[in-house]
C-alpha positions in Angstrom: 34.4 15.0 -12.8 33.6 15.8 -16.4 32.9 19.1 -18.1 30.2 19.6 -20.7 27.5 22.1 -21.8 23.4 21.6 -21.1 21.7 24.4 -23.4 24.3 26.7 -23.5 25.2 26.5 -19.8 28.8 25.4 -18.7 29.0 22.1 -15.8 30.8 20.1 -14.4 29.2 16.5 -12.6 30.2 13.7 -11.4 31.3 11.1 -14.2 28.8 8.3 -14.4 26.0 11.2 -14.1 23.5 10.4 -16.2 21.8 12.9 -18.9 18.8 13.4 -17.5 20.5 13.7 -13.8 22.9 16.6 -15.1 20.7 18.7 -16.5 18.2 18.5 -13.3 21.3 19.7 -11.4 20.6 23.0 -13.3 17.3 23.5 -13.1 16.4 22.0 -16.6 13.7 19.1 -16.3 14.4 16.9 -19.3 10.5 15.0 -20.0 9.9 11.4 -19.6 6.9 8.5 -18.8 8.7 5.1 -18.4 12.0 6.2 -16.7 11.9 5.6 -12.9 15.1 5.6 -11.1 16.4 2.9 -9.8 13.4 0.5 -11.6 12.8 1.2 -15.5 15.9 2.6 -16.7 15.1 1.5 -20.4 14.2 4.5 -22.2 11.4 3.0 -23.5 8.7 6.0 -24.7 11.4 8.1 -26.2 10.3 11.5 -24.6 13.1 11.9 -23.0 15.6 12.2 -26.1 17.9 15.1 -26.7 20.4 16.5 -29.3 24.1 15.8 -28.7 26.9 17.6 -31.1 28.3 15.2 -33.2 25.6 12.3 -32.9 23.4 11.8 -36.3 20.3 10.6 -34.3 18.6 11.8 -30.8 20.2 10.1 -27.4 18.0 9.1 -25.1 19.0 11.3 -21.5 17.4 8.7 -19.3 19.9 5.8 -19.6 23.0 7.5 -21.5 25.6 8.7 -19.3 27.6 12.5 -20.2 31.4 12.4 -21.7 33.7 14.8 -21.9 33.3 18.2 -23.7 29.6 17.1 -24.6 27.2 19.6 -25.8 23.9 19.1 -25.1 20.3 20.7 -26.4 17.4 19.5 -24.3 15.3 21.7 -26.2 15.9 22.4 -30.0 13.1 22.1 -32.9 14.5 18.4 -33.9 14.2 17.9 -30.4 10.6 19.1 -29.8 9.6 17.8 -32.9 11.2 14.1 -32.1 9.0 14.7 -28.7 6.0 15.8 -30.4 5.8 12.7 -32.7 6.5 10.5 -29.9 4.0 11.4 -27.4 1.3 12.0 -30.5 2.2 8.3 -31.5 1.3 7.1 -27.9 -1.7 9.3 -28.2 -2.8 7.2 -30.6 -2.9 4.0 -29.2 -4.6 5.5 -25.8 -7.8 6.2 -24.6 -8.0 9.8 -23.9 -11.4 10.0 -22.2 -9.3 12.0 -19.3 -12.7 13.6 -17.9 -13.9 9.8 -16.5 -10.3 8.7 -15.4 -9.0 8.2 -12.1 -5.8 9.8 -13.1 -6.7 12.8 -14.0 -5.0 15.8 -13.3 -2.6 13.2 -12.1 -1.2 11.8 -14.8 2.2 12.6 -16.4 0.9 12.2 -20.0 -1.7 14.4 -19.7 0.5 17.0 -18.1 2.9 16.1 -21.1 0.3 16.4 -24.3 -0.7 19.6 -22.3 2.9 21.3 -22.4 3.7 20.2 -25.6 0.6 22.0 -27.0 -0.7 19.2 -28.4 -4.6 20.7 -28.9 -5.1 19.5 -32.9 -6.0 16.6 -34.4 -3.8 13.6 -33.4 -2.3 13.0 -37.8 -2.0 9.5 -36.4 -4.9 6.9 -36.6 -6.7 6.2 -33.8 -6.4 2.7 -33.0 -7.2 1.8 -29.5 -6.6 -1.9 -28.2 -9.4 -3.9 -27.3 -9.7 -4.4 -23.4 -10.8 -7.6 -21.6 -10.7 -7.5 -17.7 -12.8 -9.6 -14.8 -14.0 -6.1 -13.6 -15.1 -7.8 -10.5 -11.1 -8.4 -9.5 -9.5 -5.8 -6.7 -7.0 -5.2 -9.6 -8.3 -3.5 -12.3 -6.2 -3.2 -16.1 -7.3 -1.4 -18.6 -5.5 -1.5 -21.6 -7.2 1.5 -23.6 -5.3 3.2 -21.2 -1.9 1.4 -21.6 1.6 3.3 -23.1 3.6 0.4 -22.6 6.1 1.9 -20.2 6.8 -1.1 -18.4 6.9 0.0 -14.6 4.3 -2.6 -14.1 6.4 -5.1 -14.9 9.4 -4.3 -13.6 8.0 -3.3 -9.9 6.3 -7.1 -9.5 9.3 -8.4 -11.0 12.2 -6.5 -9.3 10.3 -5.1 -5.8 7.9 -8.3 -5.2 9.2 -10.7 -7.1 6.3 -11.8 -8.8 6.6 -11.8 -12.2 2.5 -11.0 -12.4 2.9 -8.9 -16.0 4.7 -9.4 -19.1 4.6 -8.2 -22.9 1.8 -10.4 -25.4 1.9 -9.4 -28.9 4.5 -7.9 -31.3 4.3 -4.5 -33.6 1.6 -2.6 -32.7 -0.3 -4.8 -31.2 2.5 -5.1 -28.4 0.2 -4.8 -25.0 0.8 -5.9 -21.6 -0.8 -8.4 -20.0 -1.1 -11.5 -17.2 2.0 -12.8 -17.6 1.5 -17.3 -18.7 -1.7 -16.2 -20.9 -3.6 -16.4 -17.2 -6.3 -14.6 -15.7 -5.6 -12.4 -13.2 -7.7 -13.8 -10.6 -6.4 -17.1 -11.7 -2.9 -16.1 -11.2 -0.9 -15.9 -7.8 -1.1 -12.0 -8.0 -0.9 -10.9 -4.0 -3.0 -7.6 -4.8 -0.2 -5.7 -3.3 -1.1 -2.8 -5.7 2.2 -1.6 -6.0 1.9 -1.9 -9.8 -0.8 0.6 -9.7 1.3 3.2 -7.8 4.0 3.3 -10.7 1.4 3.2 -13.9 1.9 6.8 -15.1 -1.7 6.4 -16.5 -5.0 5.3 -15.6 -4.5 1.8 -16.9 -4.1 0.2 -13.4 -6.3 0.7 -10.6 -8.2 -0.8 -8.0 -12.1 -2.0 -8.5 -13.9 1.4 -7.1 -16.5 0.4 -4.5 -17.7 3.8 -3.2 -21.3 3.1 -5.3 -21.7 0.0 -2.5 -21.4 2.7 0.4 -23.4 5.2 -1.7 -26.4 2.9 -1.8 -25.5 1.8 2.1 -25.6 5.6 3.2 -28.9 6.1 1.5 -30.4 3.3 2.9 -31.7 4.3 6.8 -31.8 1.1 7.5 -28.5 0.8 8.2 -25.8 1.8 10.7 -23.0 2.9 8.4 -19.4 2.6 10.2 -16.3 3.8 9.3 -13.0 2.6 10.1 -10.1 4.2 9.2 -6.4 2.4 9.3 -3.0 4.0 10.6 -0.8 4.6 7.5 -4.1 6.5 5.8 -4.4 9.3 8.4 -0.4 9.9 7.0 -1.3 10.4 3.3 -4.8 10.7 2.5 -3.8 15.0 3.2 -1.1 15.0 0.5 -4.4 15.2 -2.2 -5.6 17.8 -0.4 -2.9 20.3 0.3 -3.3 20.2 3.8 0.0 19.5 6.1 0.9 16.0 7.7 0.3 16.9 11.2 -1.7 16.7 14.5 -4.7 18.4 12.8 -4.9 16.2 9.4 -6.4 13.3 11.7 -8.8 15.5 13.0 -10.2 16.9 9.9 -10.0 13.3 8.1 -12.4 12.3 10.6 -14.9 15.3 10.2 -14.7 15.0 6.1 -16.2 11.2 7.1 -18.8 12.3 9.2 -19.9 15.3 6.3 -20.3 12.3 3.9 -22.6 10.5 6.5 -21.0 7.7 8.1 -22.9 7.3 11.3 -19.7 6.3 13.2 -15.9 6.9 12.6 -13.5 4.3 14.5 -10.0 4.1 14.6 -8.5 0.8 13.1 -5.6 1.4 15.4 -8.4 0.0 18.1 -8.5 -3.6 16.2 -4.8 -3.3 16.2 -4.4 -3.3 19.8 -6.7 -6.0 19.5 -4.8 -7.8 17.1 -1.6 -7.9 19.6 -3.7 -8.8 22.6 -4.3 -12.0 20.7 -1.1 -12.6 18.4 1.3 -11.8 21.3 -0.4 -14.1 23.9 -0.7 -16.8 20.8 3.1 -16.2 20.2 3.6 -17.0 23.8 1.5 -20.1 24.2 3.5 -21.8 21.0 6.8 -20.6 22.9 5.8 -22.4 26.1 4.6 -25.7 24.0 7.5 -25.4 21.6 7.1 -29.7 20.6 3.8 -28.9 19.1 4.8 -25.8 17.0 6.7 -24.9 14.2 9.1 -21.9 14.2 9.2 -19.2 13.4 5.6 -17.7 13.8 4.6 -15.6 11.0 2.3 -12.5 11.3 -0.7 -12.3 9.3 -2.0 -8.6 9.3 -1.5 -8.2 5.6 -3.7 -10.1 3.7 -1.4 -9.6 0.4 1.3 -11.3 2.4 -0.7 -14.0 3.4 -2.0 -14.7 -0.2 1.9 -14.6 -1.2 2.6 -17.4 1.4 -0.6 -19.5 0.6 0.1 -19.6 -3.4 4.1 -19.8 -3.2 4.5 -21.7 0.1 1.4 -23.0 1.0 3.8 -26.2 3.1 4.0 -23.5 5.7 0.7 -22.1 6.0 0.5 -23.7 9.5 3.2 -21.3 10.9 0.9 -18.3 10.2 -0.4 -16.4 13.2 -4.3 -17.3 13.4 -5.4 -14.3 14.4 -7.4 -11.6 11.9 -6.1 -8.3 10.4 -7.0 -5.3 12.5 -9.8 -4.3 9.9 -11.4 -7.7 10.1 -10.8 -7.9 13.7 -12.7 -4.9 14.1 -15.1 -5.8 11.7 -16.1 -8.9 14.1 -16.1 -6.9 16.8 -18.2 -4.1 15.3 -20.8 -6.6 14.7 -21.1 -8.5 18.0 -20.0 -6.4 20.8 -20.7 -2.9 19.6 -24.2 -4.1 17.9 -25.2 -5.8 21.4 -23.8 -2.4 23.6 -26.1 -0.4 21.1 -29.1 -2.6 20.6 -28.5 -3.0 16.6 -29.4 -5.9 14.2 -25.9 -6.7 13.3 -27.5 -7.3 9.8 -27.9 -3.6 9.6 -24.4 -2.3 10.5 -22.6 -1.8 7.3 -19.1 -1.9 7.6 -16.2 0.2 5.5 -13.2 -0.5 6.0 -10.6 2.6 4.5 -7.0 0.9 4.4 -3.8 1.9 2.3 -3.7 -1.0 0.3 -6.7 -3.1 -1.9 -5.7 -6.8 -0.7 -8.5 -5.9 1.9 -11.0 -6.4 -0.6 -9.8 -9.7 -1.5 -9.8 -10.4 2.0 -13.0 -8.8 3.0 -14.6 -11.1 0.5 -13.3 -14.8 2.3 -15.5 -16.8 3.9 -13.6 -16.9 6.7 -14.2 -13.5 7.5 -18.0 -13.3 8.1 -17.8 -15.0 12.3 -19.8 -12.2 14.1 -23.4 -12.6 12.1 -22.8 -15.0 8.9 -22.2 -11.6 6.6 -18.9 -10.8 5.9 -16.9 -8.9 9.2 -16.5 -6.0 6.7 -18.9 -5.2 3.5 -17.1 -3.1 1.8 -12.8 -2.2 1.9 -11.7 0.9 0.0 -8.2 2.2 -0.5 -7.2 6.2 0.7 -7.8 6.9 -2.9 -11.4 6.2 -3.0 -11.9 8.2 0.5 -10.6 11.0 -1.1 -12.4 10.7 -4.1 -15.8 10.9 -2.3 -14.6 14.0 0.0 -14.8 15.4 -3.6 -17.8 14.4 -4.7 -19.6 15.4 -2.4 -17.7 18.9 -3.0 -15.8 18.7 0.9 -13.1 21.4 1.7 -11.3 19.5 4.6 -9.5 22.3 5.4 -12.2 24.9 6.3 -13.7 22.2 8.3 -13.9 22.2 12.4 -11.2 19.0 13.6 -13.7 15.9 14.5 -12.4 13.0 16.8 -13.2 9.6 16.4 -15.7 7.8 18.1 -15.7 5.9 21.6 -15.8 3.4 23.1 -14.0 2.1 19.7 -11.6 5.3 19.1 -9.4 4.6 22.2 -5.8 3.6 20.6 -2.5 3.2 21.8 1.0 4.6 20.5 1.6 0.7 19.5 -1.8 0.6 17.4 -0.2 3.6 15.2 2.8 1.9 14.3 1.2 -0.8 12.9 1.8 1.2 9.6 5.0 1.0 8.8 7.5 -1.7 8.5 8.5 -3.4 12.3 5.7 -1.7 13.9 3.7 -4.9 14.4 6.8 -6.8 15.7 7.7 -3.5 18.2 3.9 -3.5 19.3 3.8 -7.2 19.8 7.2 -7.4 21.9 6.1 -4.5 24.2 2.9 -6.7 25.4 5.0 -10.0 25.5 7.4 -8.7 27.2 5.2 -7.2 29.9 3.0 -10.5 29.7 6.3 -12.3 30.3 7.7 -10.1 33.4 5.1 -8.6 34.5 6.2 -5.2 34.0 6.6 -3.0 30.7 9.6 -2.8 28.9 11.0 1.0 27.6 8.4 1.8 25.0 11.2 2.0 22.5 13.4 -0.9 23.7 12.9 -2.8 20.5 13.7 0.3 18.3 16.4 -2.0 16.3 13.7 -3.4 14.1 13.0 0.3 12.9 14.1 1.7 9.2 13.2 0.7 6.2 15.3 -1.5 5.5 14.0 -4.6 3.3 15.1 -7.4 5.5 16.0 -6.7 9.3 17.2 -9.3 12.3 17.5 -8.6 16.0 18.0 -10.2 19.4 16.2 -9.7 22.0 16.2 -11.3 25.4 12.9 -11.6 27.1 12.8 -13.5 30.9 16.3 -15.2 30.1 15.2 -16.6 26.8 17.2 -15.3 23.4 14.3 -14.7 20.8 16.0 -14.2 17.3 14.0 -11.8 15.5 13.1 -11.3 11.5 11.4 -8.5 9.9 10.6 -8.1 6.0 8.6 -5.6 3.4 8.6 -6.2 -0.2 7.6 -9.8 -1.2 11.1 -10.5 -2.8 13.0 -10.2 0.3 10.0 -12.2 1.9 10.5 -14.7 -0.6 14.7 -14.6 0.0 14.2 -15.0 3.7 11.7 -17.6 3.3 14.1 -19.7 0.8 17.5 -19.1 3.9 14.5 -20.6 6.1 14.0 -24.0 4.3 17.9 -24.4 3.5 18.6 -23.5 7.2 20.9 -20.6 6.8 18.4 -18.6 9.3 16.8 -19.3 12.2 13.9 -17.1 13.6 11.1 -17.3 16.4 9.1 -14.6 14.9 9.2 -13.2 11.8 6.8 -9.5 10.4 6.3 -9.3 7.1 4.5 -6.9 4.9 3.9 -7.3 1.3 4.6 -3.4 0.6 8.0 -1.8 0.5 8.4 -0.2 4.0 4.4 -2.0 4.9 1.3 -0.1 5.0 3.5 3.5 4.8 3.9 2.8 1.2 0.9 1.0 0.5 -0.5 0.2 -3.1 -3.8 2.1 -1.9 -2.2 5.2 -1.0 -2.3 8.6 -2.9 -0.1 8.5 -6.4 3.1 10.8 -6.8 4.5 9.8 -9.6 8.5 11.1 -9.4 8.6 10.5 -5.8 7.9 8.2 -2.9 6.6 8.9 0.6 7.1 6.0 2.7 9.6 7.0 4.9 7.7 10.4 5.5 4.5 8.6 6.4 6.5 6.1 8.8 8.1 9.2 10.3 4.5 10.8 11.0 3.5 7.6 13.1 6.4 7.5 14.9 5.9 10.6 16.1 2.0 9.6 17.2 3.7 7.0 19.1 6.1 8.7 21.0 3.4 11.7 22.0 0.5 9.1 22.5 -0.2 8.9 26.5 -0.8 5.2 26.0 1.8 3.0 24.7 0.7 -0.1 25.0 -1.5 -1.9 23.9 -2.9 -4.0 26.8 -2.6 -0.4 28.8 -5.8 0.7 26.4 -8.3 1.0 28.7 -10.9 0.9 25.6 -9.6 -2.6 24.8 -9.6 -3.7 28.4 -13.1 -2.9 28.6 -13.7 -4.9 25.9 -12.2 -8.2 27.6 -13.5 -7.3 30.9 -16.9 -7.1 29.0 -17.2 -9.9 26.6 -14.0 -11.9 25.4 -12.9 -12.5 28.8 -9.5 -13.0 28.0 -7.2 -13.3 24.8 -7.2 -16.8 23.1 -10.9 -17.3 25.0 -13.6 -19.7 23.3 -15.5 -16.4 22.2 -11.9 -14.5 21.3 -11.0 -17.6 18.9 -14.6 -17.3 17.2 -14.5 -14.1 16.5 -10.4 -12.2 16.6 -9.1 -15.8 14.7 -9.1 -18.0 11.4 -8.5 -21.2 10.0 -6.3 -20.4 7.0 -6.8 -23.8 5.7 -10.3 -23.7 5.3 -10.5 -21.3 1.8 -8.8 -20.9 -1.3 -8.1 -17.3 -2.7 -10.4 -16.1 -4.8 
């Protein structure tokens, strides 16, 4: 233990405790912008610098660990001053047009300048950096809005294992940019979007498509449709105020229908779908083993699936065909549920609200538009878009009256929810192979080993008399770990889950921003707990989706099933 003094007041913490960590233990906040523990450790910005007795210059609190008999001032005039500059110097080089930026109200600079007084004429000259962008990318960077911090880099280098951003320039005109002097959409960025939920500022952020559904709502031509996926109805609240429970879904739903979709589905619907398919598709390559590759990889996250394609594009082939749930749907929307309700499938407009913006570069593929020759969905927007049109059009969600969604499309099982976080899909998928297999269903939470968020998980299970080994990933560097042990042979897998987010959709890249502190295992948590009180399990025990077969895909892996539910992920390059 070591002893020292934070602004006058006597501790004692563990040795190794870092500045900024000690004084925290005593209520003190010290201010920072780059620091994020575990990540960006580099005290980059300077804010977060504080007197020490017997040091000549200001010690950053974020990276230098306490001593000894130290005496510390987090707030003295050299310090507020040193502070002042600092964030005044940054200032400078930004764009503070905070009334048109995403981030405001949310953004740690502003909430800095604003407690440091800072409501006079910056001293320093304005000299904001040009910005050049492809607006029409899912990623958006704007580097008027750029401080430099470095989170960007470090999360895609680090967490994904990308290495997507780097530093161009030197002096002042130090920015960050595509790393290789590339453009973005000519790089092998996966649009995971986790770079955007660490920029402190508004200089990352996804291309905002609510204009398209604007114009589509005004239009009464069309049949504007909704779909809303699992890991959104356990954040989208948080901006909101209102509580993560049973209700939240409820009023989610009704804030859509105020805004005027004509129809609000559950994407958990085109999950179940999605398992129909990739579990019976799983099965037919384990019966026919000498004409198929192992392991099977799923291909619900489009981010993932880009990853693959531009760093392993050799095994392509051993990606499940069938869509992600939102495309799934999508198809579906516009065949079946046109034809039940008599609609031009050219005039169903479909949007698509995920927690991540790979969707868009996936709603945009050509392998995407089956049902009608138009794309399966028009338009994908992350939960932060949702919830910025709940405000413009000045919706309380919380004085409104719970809504549900619509049938015949809204029925979903416990499996569909847990398609959000990390080893849901894999859980979901064994419980209908399994029953597929012996003809009866397993314990719904027999396969509760590949639960946690752990980055990389394995199990065994035994289905029939046949040992399947089992793989599960989230983060693209451990996807890219356990791809490399793969190739060299140190693993061996029949089916392997992976999701391009840390923890999957639960801590998706399109999900509300908290800038101190993640989420992910409290949104995983929440859809657990759907699961377990859901009457319906399973998904080939939702009777919505039955229907649907009984109806008009006959059976999963059917002539019209493999049209519509599946793709050819050979036939397109990303865009």
């Amino acid at each position: 233990m070591v002893k020292l003094t934070i602004d006058g007041t006597p501790i004692e913490v563990e040795n190794g405790t870092t500045i900024m960590k000690a004084a925290a233990s005593i209520g003190t906040p010290i201010p920072h912008l780059c620091y994020m523990k575990g990540l960006n450790e580099i005290a980059a910005c300077r804010v977060c610098a504080v007197e020490v007795e017997g040091i000549d210059r200001l010690v950053p609190a974020c990276d230098n660990v306490v001593k000894d008999g130290m005496v510390i001032k987090t707030n003295s005039p050299k310090v507020r001053e040193s502070r002042r500059v600092n964030v005044e110097l940054i200032l400078s080089q930004h764009n503070g047009e905070c009334t048109s930026c995403v981030r405001s109200g949310n953004c740690p600079l502003q909430t800095l300048a604003n407690d440091l007084n800072i409501i006079d004429d910056n001293p320093y000259r304005k000299d904001i950096p040009l910005n050049h962008w492809n607006m029409a990318a899912p990623l958006i960077k704007d580097n008027t809005k750029c401080i430099k911090c470095m989170r960007c880099v470090q999360v895609c280098d680090k967490i994904q294992g990308m290495n997507i951003w780097d530093i161009s320039g030197t002096g002042g005109h130090t920015s960050v940019d595509v790393s290789y002097n590339r453009e973005i959409m000519g790089s092998d960025c996966s649009f995971c979007g986790q770079c955007i939920t660490h920029c402190p500022t508004g200089a990352l952020r996804e291309r905002d498509d609510t204009k398209k559904v604007y114009e589509a709502l005004a239009d009464h031509s069309k049949v504007v449709i909704a779909q809303v996926a699992p890991a959104v109805r356990a954040a989208w609240c948080e901006d909101f105020g209102i509580p993560r429970d049973d209700k939240s879904e409820g009023l989610m739903v009704a804030a859509l229908k105020r805004i005027g979709f004509d129809y609000v589905f559950d994407t958990n619907f085109g999950a179940d779908m999605t398992i129909m398919e990739e579990a019976n598709e799983f099965l037919h390559q384990l019966s026919d083993p000498e004409h198929h590759k192992f392991p099977m990889f799923t291909s619900c996250c489009p981010a993932w699936v880009r990853f693959l394609k531009s760093q392993f594009p050799e095994l392509t082939g051993q990606l499940s065909t069938t869509k992600s749930p939102h495309q799934m749907f999508g198809a579906t929307i516009k065949s079946y549920f046109a034809e039940l309700m008599g609609i031009n499938p050219k005039d169903i407009f479909v949007v698509s609200i995920m927690p991540c913006l790979a969707k868009k570069a996936e709603a945009a593929l050509p392998n995407q538009n089956d049902a009608c020759g138009e794309p399966d969905v028009d338009v994908s927007l992350t939960t932060r878009e949702m919830n910025r049109m709940i405000r413009t059009d000045h919706i309380i969600p919380k004085i409104l009256k719970p809504d549900v969604f619509d049938k015949p499309l809204g029925i979903a099982s416990g499996a569909g929810q847990i398609f959000g976080v990390t080893g849901g899909v894999m859980e979901a998928a064994l419980r209908t192979a399994y029953f597929k297999v012996t003809g009866k269903n397993p314990e719904p939470d027999a396969f509760r080993e590949v639960r946690g968020q752990k980055g990389w998980k394995e199990a065994t299970f035994e289905m029939n008399g046949k040992k399947l080994n089992i793989a599960v990933v989230s983060g693209l560097t451990n996807a890219r770990n356990l791809i490399q042990d793969l190739v060299k042979g140190k693993v061996n897998y029949d089916f392997v889950e992976v999701m391009a987010c840390p923890g999957g959709c639960s801590g998706g890249g399109g999900l509300p921003i908290h800038d101190d502190y993640n989420l992910t295992e409290e949104h995983g948590e929440m859809l657990y707990g759907l699961d377990l009180k859901n009457a319906i399990r399973y998904s080939h025990e939702n009777p919505g989706v039955l229907k649907l077969y009984e109806d008009y895909f006959g059976e999963p892996l059917s002539e019209k099933a493999e049209k519509l539910l599946h793709t050819d992920h050979f036939g397109w390059d990303m865009p």
